[in-house]
mmCIF file of the N, C-alpha and C atoms, coordinates in Angstrom:
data_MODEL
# 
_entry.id   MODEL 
# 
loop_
_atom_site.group_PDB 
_atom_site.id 
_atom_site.type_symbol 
_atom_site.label_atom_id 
_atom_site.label_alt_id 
_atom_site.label_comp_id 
_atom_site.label_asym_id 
_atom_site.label_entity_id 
_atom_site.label_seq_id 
_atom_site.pdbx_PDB_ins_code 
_atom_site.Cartn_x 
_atom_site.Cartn_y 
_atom_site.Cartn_z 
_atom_site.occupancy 
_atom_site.B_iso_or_equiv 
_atom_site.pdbx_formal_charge 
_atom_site.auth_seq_id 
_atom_site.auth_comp_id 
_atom_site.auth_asym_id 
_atom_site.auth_atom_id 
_atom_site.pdbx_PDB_model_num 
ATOM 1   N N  . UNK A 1 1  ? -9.845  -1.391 -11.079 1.00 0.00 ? 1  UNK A N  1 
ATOM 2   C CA . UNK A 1 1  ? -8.987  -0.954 -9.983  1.00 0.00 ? 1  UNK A CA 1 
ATOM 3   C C  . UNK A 1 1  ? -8.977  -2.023 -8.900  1.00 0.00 ? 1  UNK A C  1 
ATOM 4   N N  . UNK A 1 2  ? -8.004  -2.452 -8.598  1.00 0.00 ? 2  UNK A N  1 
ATOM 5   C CA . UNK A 1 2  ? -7.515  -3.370 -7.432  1.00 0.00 ? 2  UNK A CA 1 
ATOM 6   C C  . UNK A 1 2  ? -8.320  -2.638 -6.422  1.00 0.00 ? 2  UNK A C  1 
ATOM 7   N N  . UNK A 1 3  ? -9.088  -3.830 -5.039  1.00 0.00 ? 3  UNK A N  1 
ATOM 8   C CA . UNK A 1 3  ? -9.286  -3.194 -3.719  1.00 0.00 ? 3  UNK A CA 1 
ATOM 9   C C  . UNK A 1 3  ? -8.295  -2.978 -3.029  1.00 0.00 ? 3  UNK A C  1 
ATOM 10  N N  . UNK A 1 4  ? -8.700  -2.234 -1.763  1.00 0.00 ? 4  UNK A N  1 
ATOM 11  C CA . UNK A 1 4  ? -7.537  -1.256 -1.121  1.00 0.00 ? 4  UNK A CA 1 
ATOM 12  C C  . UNK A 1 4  ? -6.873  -2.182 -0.499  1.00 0.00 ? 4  UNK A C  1 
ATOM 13  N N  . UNK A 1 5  ? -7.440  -4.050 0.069   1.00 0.00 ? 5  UNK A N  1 
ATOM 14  C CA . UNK A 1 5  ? -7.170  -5.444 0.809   1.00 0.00 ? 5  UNK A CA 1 
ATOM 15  C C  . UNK A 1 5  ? -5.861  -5.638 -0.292  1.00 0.00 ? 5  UNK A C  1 
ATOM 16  N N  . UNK A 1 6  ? -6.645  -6.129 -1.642  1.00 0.00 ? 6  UNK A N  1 
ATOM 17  C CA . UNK A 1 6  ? -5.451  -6.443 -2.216  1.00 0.00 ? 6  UNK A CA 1 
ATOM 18  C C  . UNK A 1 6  ? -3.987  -5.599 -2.119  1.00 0.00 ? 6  UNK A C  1 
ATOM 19  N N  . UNK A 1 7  ? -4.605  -4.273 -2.973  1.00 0.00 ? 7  UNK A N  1 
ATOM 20  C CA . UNK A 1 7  ? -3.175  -3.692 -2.862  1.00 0.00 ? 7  UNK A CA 1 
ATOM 21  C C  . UNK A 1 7  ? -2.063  -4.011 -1.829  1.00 0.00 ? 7  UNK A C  1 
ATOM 22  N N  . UNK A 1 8  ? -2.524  -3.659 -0.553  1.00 0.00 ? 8  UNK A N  1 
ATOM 23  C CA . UNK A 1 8  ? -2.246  -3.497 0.995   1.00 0.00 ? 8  UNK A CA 1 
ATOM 24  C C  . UNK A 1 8  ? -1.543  -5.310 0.898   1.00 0.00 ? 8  UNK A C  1 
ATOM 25  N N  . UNK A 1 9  ? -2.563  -5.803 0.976   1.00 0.00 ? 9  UNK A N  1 
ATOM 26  C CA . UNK A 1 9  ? -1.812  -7.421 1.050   1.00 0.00 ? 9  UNK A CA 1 
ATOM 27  C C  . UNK A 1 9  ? -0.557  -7.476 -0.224  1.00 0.00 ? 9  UNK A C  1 
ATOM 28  N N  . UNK A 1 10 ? -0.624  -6.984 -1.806  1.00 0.00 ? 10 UNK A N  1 
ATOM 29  C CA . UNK A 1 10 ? 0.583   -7.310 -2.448  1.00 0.00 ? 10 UNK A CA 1 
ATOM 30  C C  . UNK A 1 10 ? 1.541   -6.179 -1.624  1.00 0.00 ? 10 UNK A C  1 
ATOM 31  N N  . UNK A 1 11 ? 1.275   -5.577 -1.505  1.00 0.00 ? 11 UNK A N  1 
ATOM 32  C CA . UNK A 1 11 ? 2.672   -4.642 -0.695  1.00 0.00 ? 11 UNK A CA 1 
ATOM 33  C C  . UNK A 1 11 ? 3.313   -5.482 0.149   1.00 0.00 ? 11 UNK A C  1 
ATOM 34  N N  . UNK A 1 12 ? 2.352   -6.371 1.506   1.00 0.00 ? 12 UNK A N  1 
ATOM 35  C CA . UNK A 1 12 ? 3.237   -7.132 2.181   1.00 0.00 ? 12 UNK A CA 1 
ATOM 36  C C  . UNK A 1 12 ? 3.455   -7.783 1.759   1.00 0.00 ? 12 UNK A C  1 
ATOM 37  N N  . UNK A 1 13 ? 3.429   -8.404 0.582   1.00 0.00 ? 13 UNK A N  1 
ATOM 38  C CA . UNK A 1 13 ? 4.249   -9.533 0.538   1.00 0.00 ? 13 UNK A CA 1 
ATOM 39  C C  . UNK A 1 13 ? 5.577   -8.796 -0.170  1.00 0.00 ? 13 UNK A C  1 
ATOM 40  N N  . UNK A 1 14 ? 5.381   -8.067 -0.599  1.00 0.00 ? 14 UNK A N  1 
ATOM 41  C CA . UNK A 1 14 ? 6.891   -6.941 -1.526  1.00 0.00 ? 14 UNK A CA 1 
ATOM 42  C C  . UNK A 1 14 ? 7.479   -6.279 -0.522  1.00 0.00 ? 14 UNK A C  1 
ATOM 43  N N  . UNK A 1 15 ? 7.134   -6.435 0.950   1.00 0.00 ? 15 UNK A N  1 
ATOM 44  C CA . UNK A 1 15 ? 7.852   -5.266 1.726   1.00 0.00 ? 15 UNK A CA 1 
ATOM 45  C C  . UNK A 1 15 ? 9.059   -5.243 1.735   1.00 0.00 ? 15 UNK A C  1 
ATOM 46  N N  . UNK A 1 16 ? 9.831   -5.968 1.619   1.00 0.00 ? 16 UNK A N  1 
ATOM 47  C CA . UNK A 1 16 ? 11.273  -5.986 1.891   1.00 0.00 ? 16 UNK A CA 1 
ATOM 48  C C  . UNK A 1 16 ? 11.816  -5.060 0.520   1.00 0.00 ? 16 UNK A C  1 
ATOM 49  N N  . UNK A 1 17 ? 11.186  -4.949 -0.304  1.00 0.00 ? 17 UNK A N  1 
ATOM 50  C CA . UNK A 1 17 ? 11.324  -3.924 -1.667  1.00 0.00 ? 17 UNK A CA 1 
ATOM 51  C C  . UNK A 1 17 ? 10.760  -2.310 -1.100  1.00 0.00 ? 17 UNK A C  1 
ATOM 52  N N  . UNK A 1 18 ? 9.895   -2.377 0.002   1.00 0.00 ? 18 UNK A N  1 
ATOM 53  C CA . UNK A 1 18 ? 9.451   -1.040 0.391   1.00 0.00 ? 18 UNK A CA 1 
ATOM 54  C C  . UNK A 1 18 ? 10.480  -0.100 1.054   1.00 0.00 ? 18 UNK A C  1 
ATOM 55  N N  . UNK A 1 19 ? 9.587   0.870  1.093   1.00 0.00 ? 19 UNK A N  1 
ATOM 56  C CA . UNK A 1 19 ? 10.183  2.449  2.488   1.00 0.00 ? 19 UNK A CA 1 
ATOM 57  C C  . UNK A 1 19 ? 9.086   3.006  2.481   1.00 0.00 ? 19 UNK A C  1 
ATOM 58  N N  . UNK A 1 20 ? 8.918   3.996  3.153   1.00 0.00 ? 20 UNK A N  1 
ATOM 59  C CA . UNK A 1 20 ? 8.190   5.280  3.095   1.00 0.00 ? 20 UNK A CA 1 
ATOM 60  C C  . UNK A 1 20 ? 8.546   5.802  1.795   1.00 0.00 ? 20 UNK A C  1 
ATOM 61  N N  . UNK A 1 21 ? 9.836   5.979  1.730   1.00 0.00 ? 21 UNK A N  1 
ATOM 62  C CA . UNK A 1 21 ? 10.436  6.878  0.577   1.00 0.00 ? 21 UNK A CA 1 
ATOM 63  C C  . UNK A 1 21 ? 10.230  6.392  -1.059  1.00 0.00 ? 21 UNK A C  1 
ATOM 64  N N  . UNK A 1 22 ? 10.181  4.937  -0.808  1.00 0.00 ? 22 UNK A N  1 
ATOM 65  C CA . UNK A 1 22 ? 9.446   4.360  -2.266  1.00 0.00 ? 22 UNK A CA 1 
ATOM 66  C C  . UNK A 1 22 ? 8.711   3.248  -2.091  1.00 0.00 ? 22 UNK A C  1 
ATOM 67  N N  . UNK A 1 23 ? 7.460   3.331  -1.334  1.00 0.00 ? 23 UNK A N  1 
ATOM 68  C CA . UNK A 1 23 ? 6.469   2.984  -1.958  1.00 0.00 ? 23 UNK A CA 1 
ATOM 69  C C  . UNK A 1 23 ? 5.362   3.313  -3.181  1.00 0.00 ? 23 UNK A C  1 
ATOM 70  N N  . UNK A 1 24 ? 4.907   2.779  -4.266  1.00 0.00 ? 24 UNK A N  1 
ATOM 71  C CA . UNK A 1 24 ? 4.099   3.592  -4.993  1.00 0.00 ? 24 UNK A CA 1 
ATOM 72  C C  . UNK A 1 24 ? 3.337   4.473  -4.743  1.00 0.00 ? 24 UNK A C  1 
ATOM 73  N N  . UNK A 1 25 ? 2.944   5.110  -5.236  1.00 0.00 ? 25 UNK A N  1 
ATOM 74  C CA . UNK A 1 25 ? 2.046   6.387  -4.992  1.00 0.00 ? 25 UNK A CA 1 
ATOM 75  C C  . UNK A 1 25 ? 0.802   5.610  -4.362  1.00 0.00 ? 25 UNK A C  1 
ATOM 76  N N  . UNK A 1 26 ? 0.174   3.933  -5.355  1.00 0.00 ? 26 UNK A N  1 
ATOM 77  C CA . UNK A 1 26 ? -1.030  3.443  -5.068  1.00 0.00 ? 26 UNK A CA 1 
ATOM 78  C C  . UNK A 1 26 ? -0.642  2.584  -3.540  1.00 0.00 ? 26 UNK A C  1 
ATOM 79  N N  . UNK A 1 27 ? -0.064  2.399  -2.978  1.00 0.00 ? 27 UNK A N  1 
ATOM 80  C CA . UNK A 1 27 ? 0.284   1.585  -2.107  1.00 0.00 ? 27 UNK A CA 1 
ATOM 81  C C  . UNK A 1 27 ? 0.120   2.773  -0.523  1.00 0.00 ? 27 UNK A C  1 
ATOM 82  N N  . UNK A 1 28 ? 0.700   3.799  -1.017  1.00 0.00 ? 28 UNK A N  1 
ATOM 83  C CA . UNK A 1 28 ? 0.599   4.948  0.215   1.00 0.00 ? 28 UNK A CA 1 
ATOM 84  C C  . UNK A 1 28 ? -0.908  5.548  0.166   1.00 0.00 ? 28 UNK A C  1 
ATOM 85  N N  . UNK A 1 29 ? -1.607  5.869  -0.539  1.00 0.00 ? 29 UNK A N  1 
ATOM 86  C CA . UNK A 1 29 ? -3.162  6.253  -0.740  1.00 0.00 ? 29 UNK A CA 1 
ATOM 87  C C  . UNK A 1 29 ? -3.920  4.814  -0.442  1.00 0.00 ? 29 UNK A C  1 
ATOM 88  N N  . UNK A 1 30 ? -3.583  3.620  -0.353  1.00 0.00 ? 30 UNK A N  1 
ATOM 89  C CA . UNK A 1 30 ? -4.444  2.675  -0.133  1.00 0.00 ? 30 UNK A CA 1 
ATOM 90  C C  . UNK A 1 30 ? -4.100  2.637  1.250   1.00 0.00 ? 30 UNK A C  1 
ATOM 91  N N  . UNK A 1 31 ? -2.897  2.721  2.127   1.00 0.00 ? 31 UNK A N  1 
ATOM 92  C CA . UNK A 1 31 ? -2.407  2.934  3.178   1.00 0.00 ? 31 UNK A CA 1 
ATOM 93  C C  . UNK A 1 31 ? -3.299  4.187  4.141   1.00 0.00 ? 31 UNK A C  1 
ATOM 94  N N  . UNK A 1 32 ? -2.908  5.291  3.572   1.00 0.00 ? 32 UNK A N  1 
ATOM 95  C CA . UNK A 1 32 ? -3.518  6.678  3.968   1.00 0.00 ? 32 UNK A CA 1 
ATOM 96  C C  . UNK A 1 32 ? -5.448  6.256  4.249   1.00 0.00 ? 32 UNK A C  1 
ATOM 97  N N  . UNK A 1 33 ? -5.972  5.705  3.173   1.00 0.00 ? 33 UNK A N  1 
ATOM 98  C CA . UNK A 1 33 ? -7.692  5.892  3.246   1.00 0.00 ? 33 UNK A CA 1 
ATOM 99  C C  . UNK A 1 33 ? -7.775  4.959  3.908   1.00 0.00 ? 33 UNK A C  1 
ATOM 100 N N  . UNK A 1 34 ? -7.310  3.704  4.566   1.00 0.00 ? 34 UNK A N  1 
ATOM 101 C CA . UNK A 1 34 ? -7.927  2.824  5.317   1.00 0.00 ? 34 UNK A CA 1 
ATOM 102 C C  . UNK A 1 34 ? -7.438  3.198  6.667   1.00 0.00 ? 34 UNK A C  1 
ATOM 103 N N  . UNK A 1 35 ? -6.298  3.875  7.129   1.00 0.00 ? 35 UNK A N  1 
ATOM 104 C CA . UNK A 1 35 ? -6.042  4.798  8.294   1.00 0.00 ? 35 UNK A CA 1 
ATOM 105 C C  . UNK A 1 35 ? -7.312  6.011  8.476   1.00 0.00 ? 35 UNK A C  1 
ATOM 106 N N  . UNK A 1 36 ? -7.567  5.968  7.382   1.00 0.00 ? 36 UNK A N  1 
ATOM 107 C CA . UNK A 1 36 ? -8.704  7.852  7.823   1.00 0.00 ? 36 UNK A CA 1 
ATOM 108 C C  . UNK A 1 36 ? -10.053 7.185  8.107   1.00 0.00 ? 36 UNK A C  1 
ATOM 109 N N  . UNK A 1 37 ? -9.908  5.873  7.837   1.00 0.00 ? 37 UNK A N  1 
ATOM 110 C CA . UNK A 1 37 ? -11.179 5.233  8.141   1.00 0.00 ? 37 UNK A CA 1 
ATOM 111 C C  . UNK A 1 37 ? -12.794 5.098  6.989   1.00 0.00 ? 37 UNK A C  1 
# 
């Protein structure tokens, strides 16, 4: 399993491919647990 850095870092570099509305499921839970701390 990818760390939550990586994921988070390949997302930015894909953001212009993002939303809220479609990001992967793994991209919003790696998002969500490093917000909850």
């Amino acid at each position: 399993m990818a760390t939550l850095q990586n994921i988070i870092d390949q997302a930015w570099e894909d953001r212009a491919n993002l939303s809220p509305s479609a990001a992967p499921a793994e991209v919003r839970e790696a998002v969500a647990s490093v917000l909850a701390g």
